[in-house]
C-alpha positions in Angstrom: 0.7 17.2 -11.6 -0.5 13.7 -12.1 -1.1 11.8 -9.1 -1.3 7.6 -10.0 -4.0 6.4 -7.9 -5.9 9.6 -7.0 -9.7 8.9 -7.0 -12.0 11.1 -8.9 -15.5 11.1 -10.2 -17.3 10.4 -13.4 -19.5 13.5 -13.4 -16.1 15.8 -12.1 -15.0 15.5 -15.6 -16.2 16.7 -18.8 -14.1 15.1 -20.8 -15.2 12.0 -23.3 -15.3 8.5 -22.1 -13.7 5.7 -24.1 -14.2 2.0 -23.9 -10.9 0.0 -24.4 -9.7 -3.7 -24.6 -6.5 -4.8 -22.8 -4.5 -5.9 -25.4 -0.9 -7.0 -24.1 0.5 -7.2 -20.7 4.0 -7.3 -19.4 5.1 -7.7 -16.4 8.1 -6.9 -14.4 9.5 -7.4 -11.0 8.9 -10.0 -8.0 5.8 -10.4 -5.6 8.3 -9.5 -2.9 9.5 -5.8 -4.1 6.3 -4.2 -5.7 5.8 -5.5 -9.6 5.1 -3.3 -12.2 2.5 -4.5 -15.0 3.0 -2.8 -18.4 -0.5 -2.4 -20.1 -1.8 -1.7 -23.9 -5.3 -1.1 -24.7 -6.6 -0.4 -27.9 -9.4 2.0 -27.6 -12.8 0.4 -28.8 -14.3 3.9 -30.1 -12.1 6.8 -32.2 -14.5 9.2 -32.6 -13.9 11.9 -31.3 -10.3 11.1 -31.2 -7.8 10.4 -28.6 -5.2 13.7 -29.1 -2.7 13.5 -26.8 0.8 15.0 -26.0 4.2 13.2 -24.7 3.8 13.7 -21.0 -0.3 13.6 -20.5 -1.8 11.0 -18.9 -5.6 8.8 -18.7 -7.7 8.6 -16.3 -8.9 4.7 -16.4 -11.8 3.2 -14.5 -13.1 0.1 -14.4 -16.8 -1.4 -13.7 -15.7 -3.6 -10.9 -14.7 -0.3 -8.9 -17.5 1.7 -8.1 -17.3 4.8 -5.5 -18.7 3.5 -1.6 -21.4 6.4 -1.7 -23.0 5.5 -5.1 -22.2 2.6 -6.6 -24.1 4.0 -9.8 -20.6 5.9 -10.0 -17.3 4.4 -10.9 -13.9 5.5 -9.8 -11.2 6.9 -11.8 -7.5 6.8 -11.5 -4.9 8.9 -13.2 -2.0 7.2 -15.3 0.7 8.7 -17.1 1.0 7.4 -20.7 4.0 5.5 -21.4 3.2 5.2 -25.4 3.5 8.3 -27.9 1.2 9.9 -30.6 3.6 8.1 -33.4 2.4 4.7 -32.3 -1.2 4.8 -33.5 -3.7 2.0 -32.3 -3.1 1.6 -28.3 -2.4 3.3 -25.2 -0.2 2.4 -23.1 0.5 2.9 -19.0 3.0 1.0 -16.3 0.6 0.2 -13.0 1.9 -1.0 -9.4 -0.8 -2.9 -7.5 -2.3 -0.9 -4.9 -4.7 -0.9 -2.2 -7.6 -3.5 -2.7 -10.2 -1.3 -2.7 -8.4 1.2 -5.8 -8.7 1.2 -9.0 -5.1 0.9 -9.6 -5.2 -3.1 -7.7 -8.5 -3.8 -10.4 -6.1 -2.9 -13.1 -3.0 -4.3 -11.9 -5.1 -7.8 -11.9 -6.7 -7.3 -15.1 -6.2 -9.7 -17.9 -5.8 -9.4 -21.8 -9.4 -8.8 -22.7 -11.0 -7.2 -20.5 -12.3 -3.4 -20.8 -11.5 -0.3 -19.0 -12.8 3.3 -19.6 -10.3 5.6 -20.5 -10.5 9.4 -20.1 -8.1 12.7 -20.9 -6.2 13.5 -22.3 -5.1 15.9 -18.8 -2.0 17.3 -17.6 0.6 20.0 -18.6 4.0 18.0 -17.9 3.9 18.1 -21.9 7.4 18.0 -24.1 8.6 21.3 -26.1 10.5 19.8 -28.9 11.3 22.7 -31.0 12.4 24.5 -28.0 15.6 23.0 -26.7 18.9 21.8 -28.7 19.3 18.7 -26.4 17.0 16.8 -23.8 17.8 15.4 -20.6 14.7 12.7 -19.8 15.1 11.4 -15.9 12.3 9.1 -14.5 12.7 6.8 -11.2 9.8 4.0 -11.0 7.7 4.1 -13.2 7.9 7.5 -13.3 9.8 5.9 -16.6 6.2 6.3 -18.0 5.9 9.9 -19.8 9.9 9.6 -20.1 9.5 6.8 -22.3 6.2 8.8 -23.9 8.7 11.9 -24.7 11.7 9.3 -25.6 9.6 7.6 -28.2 8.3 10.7 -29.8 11.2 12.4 -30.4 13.2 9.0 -32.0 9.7 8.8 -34.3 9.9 12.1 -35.4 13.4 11.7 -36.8 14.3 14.9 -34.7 18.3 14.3 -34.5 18.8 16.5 -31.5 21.2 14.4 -28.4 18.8 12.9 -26.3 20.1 11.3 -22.7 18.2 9.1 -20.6 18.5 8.8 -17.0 16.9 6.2 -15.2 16.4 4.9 -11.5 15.3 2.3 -10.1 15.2 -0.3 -7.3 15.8 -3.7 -8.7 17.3 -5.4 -11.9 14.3 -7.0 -12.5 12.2 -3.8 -12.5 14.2 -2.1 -15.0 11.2 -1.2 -17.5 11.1 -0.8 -20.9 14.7 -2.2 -21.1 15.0 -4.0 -24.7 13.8 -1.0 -25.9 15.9 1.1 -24.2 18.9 -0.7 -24.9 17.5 -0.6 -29.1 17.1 3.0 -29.4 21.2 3.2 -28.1 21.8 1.0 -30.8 19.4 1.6 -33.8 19.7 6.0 -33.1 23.4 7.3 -32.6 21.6 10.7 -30.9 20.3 8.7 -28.2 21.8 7.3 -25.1 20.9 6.1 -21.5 21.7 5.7 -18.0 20.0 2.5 -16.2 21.1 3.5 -12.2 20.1 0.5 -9.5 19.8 1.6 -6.2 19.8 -2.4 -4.9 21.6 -4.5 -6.8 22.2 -8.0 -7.3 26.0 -9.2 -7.5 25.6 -9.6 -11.1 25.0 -6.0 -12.0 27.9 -4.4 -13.6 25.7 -0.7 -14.5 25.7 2.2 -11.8 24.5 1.6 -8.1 22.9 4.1 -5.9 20.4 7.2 -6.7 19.9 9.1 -10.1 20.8 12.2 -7.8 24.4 11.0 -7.5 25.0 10.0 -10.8 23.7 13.4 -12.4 26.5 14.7 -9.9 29.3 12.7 -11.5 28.4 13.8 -14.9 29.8 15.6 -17.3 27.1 17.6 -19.2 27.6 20.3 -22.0 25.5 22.7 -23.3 22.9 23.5 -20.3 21.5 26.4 -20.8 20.3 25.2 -24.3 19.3 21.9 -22.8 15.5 21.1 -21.8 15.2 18.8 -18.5 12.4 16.8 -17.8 11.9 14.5 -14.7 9.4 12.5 -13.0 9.4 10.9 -9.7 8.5 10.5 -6.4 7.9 13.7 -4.7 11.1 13.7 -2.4 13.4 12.6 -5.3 12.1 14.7 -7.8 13.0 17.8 -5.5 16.6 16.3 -4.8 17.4 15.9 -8.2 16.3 19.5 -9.3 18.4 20.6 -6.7 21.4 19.0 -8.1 20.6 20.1 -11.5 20.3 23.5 -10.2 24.0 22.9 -8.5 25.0 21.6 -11.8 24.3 24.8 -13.5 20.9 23.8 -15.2 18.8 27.0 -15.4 15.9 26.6 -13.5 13.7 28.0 -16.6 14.7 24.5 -18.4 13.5 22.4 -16.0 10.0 20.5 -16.2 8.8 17.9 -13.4 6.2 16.0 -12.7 5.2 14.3 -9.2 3.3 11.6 -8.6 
């Protein structure tokens, strides 16, 4: 299960190190409720290749972050990939700051230009397209981030199975990845979404509250031919497979990642 943020060594992994360029930044949210950057980077070397799945993430280190026993080493950080194999010519990953010290804050500060290391791909939270007739994607945060991975893919690969979105989070203004959320609805008539606020403004006119309690008030057909995958925060990710579960969702369909 990918961890964002967990600190790891160059010489604990075998795999290949690749030297990107930051590309394009977004950004998201307030200073005063935790912003989210949205990073691409375009990977500098291609041989060997980057292969990855929808759902894997990077580990991404950066020469201004070096580990406090050897500063000969660097420290890594693991990232889910928010970008799918169809879009060729970038990676991309949604970062919170984090502690000043972690490689997460040296990314989160980054600008466009500046290199990273890149390393993976890892992780087994990894989408099974042939094997479903529907897919339910949920993500709080930015566990949005392999969601949006698995979203893309499937709309890329023209595969015309229903595919519903559900998606949590804390303010308006951190709703990630929302044009394009709001595009596939429009452009794919297979494809729908959920956007859920759990503080919102006044203004907002979508749902209010927890993803939990709005898979409770739904209405959903076909479960035991539907293939659920979540990612979230530890505590919510157990709450809403436990209403899934309630919900009739076989327990065999369901797929989570915590971070």
């Amino acid at each position: 299960m990918v961890s964002h943020g967990i600190v790891c060594v160059s010489k604990g992994f075998s795999m290949v190190e690749f030297k990107s360029k930051i590309i394009e930044i977004k950004d998201y949210g307030a200073a005063d409720h935790n912003p989210v950057r949205v990073f691409k980077v375009k990977l500098l070397v291609t041989v060997p290749p980057f292969n990855y799945v929808p759902g894997q993430f990077a580990m991404l280190g950066s020469e201004k972050v070096r580990m406090t026993a050897n500063s000969a080493l660097y420290k890594w950080a693991s990232f889910s990939i928010s970008s799918s194999p169809t879009q060729e010519g970038f990676l991309e990953f949604a970062i919170n700051d984090g502690t000043p010290e972690g490689v997460s804050h040296c990314v989160f500060l980054s600008n466009v230009g500046e290199e990273l290391f890149v390393k993976g791909p890892f992780g087994k939270f990894t989408l099974n397209e042939s094997a479903f007739d529907r897919f339910l994607l949920i993500a709080t945060g930015t566990g949005v981030a392999p969601i949006m991975s698995m979203a893309r893919f499937l709309l890329d690969s023209k595969n015309a199975k229903p595919i519903h979105v559900f998606y949590g989070f804390r303010f308006e203004d951190l709703f990630l990845y929302k044009e394009e959320l709001e595009g596939f609805s429009r452009a794919h008539e297979n494809f729908s979404f959920t956007p859920i606020v759990s503080r919102p403004s006044p203004q907002w006119k979508g749902l209010k509250g927890h993803v939990q309690s709005a898979l409770k008030e739904t209405h959903f057909e076909a479960k035991e031919k539907t293939g659920v995958y979540i990612c979230g925060r530890p505590p919510i990710v157990e709450e809403i497979v436990a209403a899934l579960k309630t919900l009739g969702f076989p327990e065999q369909n369901i797929f989570f990642e915590k971070w």
